[in-house]
PLY file of the C-alpha trace (Angstrom):
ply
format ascii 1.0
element vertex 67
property float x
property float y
property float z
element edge 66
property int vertex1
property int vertex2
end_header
-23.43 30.81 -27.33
-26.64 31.86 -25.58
-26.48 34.55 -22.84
-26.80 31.51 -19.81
-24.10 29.52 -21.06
-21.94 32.83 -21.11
-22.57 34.22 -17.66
-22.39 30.13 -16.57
-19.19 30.14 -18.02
-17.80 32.88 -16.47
-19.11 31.60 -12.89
-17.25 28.12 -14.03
-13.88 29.92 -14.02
-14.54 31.27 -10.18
-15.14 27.40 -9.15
-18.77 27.05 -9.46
-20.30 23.45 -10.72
-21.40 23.24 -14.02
-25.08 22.43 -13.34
-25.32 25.22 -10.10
-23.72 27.94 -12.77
-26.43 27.28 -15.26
-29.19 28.05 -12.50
-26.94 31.19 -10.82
-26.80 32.39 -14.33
-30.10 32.28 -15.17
-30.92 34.09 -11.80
-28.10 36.84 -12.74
-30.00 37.50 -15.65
-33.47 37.77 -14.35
-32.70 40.14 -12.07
-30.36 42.23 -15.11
-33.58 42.14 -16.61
-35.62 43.41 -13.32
-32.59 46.17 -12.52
-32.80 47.12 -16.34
-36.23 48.10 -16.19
-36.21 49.06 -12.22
-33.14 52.09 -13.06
-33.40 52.67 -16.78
-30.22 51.29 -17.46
-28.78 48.86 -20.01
-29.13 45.07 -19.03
-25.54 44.18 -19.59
-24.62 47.66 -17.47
-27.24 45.67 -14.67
-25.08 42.33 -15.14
-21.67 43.83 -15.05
-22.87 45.61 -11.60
-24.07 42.18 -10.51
-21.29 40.34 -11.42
-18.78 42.50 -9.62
-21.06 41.90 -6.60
-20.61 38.46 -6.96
-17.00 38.38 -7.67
-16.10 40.65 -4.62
-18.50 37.93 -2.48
-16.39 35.23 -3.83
-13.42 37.06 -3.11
-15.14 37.49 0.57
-15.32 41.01 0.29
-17.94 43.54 1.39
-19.56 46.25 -0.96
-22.78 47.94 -1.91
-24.83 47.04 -4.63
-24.48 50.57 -7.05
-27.68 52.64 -7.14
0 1
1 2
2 3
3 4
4 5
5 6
6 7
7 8
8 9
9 10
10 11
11 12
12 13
13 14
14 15
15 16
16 17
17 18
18 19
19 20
20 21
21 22
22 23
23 24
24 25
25 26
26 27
27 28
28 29
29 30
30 31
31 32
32 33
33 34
34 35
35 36
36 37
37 38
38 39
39 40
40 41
41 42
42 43
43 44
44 45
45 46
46 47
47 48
48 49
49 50
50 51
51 52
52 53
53 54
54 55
55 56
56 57
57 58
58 59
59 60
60 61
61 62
62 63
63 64
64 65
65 66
């Protein structure tokens, strides 16, 4: 399974469309990407961090972004 389909499918389970997770993931992962290089960290440490932002958003909770 190919990175967009996993992160999709993960956004699936907290009640996004199928066709709107596809396009939020591949925007998640762009910006991994842009984060990775940005702080010198590892992508998927940049996509957990993201994630949890939008979980807690979903969850309607407040929170910022880690540094």
């Amino acid at each position: 399974m190919a990175e967009v389909e996993q992160v999709a499918s993960i956004l699936e389970q907290w009640g996004a469309e199928g066709s709107q997770a596809k396009v939020m993931a591949a925007q998640l992962l762009k910006r991994a990407e842009q984060i990775s290089e940005q702080r010198g960290v590892e992508k998927v440490e940049a996509l957990a961090d993201l994630l949890k932002l939008v979980k807690a958003g979903r969850d309607g909770e407040t929170r910022e972004p880690s540094n």
